[in-house]
C-alpha positions as CSV (number, residue, x, y, z in Angstrom):
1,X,-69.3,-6.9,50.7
2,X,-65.4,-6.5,49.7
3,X,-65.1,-4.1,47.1
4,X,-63.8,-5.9,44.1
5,X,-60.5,-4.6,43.6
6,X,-60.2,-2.4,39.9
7,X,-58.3,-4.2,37.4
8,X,-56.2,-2.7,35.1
9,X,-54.7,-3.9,31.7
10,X,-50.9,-4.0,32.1
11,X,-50.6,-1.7,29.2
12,X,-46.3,-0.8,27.9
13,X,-46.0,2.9,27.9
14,X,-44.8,3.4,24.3
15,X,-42.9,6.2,23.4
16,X,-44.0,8.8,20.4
17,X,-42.0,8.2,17.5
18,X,-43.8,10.0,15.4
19,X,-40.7,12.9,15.5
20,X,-38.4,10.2,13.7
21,X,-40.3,11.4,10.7
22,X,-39.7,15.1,10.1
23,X,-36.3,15.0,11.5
24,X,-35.3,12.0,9.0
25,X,-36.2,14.4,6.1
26,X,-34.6,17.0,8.2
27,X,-31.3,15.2,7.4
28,X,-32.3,13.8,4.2
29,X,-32.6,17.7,3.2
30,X,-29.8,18.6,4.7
31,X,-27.5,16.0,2.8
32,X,-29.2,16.9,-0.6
33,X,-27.8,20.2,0.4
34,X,-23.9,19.5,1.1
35,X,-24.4,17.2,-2.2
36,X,-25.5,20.4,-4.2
37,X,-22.4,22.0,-2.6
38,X,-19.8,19.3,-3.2
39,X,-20.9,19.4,-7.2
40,X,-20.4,23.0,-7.4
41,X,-16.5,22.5,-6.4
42,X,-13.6,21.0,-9.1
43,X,-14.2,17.7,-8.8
44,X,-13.8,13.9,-10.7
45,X,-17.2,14.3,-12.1
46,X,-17.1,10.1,-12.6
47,X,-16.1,9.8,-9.0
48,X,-19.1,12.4,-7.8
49,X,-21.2,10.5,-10.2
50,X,-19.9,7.1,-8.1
51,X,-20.6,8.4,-4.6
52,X,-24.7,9.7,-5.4
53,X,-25.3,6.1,-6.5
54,X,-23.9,5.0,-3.0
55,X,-25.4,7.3,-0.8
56,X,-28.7,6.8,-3.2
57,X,-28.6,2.7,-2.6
58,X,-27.1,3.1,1.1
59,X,-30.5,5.8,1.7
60,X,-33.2,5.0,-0.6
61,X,-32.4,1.1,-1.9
62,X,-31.8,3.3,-5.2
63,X,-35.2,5.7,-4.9
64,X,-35.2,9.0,-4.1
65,X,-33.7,12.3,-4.3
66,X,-30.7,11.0,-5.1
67,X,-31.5,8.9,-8.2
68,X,-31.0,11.7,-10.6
69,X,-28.9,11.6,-12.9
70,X,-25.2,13.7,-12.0
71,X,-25.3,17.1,-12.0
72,X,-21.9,17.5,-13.1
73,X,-21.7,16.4,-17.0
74,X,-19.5,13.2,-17.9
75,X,-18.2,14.5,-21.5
76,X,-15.8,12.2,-22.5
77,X,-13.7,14.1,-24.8
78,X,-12.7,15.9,-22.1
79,X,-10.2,14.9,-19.6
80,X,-11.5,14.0,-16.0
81,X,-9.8,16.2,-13.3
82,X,-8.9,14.6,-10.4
83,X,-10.5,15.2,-7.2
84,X,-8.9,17.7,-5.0
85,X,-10.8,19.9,-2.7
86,X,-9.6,23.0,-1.7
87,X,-6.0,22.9,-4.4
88,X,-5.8,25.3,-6.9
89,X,-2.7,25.0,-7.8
90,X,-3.7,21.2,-9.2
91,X,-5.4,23.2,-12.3
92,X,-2.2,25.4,-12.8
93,X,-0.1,25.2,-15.5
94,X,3.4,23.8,-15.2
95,X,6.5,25.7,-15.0
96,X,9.1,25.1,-17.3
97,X,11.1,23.2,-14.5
98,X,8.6,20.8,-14.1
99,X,8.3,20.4,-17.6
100,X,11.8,19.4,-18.0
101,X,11.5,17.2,-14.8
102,X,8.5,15.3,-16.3
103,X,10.5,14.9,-19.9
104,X,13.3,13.5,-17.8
105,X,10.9,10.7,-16.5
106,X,9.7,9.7,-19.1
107,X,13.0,9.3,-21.2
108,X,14.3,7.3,-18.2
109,X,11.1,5.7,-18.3
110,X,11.5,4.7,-21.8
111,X,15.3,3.6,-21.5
112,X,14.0,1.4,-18.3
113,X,11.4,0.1,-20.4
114,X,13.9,-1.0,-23.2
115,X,16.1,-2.9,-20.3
116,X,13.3,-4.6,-18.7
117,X,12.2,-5.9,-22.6
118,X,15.9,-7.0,-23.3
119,X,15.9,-9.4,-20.1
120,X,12.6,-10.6,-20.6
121,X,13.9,-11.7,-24.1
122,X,16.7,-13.3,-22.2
123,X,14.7,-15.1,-19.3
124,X,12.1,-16.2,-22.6
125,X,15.1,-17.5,-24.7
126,X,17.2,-19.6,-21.8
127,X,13.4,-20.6,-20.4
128,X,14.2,-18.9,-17.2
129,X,10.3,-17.8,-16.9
130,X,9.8,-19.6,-13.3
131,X,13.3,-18.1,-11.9
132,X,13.5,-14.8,-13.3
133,X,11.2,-11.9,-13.1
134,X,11.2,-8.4,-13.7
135,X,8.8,-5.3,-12.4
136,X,9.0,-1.3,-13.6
137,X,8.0,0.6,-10.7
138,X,8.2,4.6,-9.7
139,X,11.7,3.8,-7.7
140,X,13.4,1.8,-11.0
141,X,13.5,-1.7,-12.3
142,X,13.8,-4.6,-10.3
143,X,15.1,-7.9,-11.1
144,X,14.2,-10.4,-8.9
145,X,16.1,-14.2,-8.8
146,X,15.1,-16.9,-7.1
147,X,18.0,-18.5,-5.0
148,X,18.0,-21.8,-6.7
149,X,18.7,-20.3,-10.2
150,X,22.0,-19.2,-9.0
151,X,23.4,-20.8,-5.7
152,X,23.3,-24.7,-4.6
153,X,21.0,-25.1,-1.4
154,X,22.7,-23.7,1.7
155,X,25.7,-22.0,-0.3
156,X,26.9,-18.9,-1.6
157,X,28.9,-19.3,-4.5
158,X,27.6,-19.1,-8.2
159,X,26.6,-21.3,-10.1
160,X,28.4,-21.7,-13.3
161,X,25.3,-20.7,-15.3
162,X,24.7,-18.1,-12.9
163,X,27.6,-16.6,-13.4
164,X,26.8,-16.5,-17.0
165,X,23.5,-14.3,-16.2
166,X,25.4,-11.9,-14.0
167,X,28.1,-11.4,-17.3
168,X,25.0,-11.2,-19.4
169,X,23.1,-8.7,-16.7
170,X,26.3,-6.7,-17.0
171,X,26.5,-5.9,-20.2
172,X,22.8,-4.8,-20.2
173,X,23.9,-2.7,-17.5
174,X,26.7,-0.9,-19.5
175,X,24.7,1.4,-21.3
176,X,22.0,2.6,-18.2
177,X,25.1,4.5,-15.5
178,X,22.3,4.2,-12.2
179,X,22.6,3.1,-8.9
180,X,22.2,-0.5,-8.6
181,X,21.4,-2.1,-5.3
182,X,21.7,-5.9,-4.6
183,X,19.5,-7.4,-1.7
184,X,20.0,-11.5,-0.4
185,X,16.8,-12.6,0.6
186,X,16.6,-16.4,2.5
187,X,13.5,-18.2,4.2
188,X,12.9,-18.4,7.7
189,X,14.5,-22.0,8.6
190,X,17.6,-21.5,10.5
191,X,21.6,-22.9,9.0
192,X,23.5,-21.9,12.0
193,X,26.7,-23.3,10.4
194,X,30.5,-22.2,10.8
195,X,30.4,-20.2,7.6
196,X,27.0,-18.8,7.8
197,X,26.0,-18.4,11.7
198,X,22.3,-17.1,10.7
199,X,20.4,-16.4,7.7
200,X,21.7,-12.7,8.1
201,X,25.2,-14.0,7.1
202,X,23.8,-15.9,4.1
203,X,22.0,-13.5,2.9
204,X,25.0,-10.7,3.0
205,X,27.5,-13.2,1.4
206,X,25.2,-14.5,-1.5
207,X,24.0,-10.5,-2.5
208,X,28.2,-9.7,-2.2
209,X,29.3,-12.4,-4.2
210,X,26.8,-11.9,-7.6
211,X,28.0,-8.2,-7.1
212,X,31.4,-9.4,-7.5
213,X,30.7,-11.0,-10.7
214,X,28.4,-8.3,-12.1
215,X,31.6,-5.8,-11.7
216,X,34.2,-8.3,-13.3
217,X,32.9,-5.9,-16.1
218,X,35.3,-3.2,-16.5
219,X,32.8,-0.7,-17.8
220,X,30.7,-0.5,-14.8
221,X,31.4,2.3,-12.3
222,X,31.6,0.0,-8.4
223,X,30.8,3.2,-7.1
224,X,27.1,2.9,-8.0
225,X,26.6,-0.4,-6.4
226,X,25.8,-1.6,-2.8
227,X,25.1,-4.9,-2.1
228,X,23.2,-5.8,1.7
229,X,20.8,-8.9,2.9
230,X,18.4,-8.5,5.2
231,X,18.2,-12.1,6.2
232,X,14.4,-13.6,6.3
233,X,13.1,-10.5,7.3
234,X,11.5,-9.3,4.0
235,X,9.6,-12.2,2.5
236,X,7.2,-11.5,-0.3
237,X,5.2,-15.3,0.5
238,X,4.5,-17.3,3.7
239,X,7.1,-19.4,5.2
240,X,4.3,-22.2,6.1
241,X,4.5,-24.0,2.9
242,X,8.0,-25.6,0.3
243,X,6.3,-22.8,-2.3
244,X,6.4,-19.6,-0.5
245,X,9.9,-20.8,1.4
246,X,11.4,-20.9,-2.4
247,X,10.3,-17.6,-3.1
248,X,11.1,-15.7,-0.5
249,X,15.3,-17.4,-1.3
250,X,16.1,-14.9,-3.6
251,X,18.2,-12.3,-4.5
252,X,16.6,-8.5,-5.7
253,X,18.8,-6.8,-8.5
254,X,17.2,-3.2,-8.6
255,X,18.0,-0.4,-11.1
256,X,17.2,2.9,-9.6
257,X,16.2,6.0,-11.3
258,X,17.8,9.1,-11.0
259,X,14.2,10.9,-10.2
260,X,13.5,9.4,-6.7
261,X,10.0,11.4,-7.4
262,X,7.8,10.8,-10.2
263,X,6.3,15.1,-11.8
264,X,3.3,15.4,-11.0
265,X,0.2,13.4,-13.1
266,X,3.2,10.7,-14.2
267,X,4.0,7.3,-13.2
268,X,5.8,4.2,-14.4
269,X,3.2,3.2,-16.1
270,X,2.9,6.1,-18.6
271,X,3.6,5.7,-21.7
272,X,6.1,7.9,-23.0
């Protein structure tokens, strides 16, 4: 009789896992460890306090070694350092230099600050809200003017209202002696016309010509002003739609500073 053949369960070969466990604490261990070390160095002790609550959700779901609370201690009387591993010299004391530097930023903050509030007065009073606007930033104050507040569409000549902003942008001017840069801005649709070729050329003439009448005032020094246009090459919306078309036809007054670098631990934004 034919031996009956042995069967045998088609059984997977599985392979031992059981390692995952001890080197998973392993690493767990081993991160407690480098966060011990982090919290022992000068450190943001609200942004230390930020990252154990990620790696404690991203680890644990918000259980677990991590969920303790920071050892660094959030006193707030105290100023927060900022986080910079590995700088000393953040923690040391300024130099008489830098003092002056950071006085000098903030009194040209201040005199910045007192322009931009006399134009905004001016854009409130002649309800020029929608075609004026104006921005402090680390590099100055910029004025920006949408094309159709000061040129008909496809020209380059003032307005006769505009021409009454430029005098009245003029005077403002006269008592802050910085560099003032003017900058045409137009949309992407092409004029190709005898007097403007490209947007390049409408751009260039419409940023010359408000220069122009900003220095019919005598008491402004043409040797801080430039005026270029960069064509449709800078838009700050998209061309797809009528909207962001009108706002990228403008043209950018900026007032520079005199500090190109704002001291250390200053910006525009601080309050002198």
């Amino acid at each position: 009789m034919a031996k009956r053949s042995k069967r045998h369960g088609n059984h997977e070969e599985h392979m031992d896992e059981s390692w995952l466990i001890p080197y998973a604490d392993l690493l767990t261990l081993l991160l407690a460890l480098f966060i011990v070390l982090f919290a022992s160095s000068k450190m943001d002790a609200k942004k230390f306090d930020q990252m154990v609550r990620s790696f404690d959700v991203a680890l644990n779901g918000g259980i677990g070694v991590f969920n303790q609370p920071s050892p660094v201690p959030l006193d707030p009387s105290l100023p927060q350092q900022t986080l910079h591993m590995g700088k000393e010299d953040d923690d040391r004391e300024l130099t008489e230099e830098e003092k002056k530097l950071e006085e000098a930023f903030r009194k040209e903050t201040e005199d910045l600050k007192k322009l931009q509030g006399r134009l905004e007065e001016y854009i409130e009073a002649n309800n020029l809200q929608d075609k004026l606007q104006t921005q402090l930033t680390d590099e100055g104050l910029l004025i920006t003017i949408l094309d159709n507040a000061l040129f008909d569409s496809g020209r380059a000549d003032l307005k006769p209202e505009a021409r009454k902003l430029a005098a009245e942008m003029a005077a403002m001017l006269v008592p802050h002696p910085k560099k003032v840069t003017v900058t045409g801005h137009t949309d992407n649709v092409p004029i190709n016309r005898p007097d403007f070729p490209s947007n390049w050329d409408l751009s260039v003439k419409r940023s010359v010509n408000f220069l122009k009448v900003l220095l019919e005032n005598s008491q402004l020094d043409p040797a801080k002003f430039s005026a270029t246009g960069v064509g449709e090459y800078h838009p700050v919306a998209s061309n797809a739609t009528p909207e962001g078309r009108a706002k990228n036809r403008r043209v950018e007054v900026a007032i520079l500073r005199d500090l190109t670098t704002p001291p250390k631990g200053v910006s525009a934004e601080t309050k002198p």
